[in-house]
N, C-alpha and C positions, 0 to 999 in steps of 0.2 A: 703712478700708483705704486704703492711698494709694498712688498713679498707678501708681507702680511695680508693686504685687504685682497690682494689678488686671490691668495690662496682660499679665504674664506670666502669671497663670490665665486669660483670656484666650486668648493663642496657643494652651497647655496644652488649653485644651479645642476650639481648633479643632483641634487634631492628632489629639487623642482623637475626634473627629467625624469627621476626613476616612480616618484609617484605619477607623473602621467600614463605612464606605462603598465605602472600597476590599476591602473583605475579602469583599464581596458580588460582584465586579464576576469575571466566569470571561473566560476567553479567549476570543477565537474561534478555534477549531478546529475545525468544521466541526459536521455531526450529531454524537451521541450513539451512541457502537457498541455500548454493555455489550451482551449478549446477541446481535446481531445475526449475530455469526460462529461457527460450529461447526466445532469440530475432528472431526466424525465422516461417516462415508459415506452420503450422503443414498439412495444405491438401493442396497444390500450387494449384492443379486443380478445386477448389471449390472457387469461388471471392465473398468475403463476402461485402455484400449492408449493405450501413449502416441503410437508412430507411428502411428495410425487414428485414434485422437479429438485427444489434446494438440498435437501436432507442425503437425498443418495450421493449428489456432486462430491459431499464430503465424507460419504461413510462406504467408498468403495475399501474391495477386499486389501488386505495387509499382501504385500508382494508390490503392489499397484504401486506406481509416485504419486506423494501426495500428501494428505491431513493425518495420515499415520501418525506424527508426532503430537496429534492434537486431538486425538483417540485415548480413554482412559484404558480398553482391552487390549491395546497395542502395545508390543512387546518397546516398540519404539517410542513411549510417549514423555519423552523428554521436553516434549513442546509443551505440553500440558507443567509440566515442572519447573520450567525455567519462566513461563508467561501467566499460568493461570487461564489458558485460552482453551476452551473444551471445545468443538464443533460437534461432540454427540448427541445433542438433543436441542430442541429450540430456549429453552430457559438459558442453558450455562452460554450457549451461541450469542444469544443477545446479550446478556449481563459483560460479555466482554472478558477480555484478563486483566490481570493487575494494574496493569498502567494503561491499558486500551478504555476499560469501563465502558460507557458508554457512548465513546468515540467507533466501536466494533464494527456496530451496526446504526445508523441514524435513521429510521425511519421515514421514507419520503425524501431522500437525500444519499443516494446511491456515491456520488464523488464524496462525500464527508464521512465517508462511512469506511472505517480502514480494515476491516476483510477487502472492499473492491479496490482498495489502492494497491493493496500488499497481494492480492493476487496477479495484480497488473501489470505491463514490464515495466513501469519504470517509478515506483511509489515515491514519494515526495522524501520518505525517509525509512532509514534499515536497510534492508535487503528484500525482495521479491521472495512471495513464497512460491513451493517449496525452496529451501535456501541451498538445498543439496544436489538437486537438479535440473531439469529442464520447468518451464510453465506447467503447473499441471491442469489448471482450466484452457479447454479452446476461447478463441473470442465468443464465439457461440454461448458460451456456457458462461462466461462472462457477464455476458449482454442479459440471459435469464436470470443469474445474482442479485443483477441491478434492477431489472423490472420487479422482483419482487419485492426489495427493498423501497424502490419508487414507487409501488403500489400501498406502502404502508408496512412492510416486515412482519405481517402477520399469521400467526401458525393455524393455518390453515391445511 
């Protein structure tokens, strides 16, 4: 065999090596969700209000972690600027932000609904909100998001 063909089977099979290796290698994007989100109402018998239960989740005091940036009386609300994403009232909440739309909130579909992904740890895409600090929903409070969304998003 001479230099040449050697040299070129060769490359040939480093390439063939270095892609198998690459075809093993996944991205990081965080945990693993299969399974982990449910589109269904975790208590049927409990009807979550949105002004009583949802509404406060996102309109505790300024000092609090949290939807501060997504408050229009907030000194902080750059969230509101940069997204178009309001949480102070249920009309601007559902209509979503600029690129969210109607992806915010899905009505009867708590996992497609990206307020629940982006509150969640590990959203399919971006960052977790708040993006500055720790979770600021418990699972708990979570899990009520979702049931009301699963119940239909209605303002109630």
């Amino acid at each position: 065999m001479s230099s040449r063909r050697l040299a070129v089977f060769a490359i040939v099979a480093c390439i063939a090596g270095v892609s198998a290796c690459i075809a093993d290698v996944e991205p990081d994007v965080g945990p693993v969700r299969a399974g982990v989100c449910k589109s269904e109402d975790s208590d049927p018998k409990h009807v979550v209000s949105y002004r009583n239960d949802v509404l406060p989740l996102f309109m505790r005091p300024f000092g609090a972690a949290g939807c501060g940036c997504h408050l229009p009386s907030s000194r902080r609300s750059s969230g509101i600027d940069a997204t178009g994403f309001d949480v102070s009232n249920y009309t601007s909440f559902v209509r979503g932000g600029n690129s969210s739309r109607d992806t915010a909130i899905v009505p009867g579909d708590p996992c497609g609904s990206l307020v629940v992904q982006k509150v969640s740890s590990a959203p399919p895409s971006g960052a977790r909100m708040p993006s500055d600090g720790p979770p600021y929903l418990s699972p708990k409070e979570i899990a009520l998001l979702s049931d009301w969304i699963a119940e239909g998003a209605i303002d109630n």
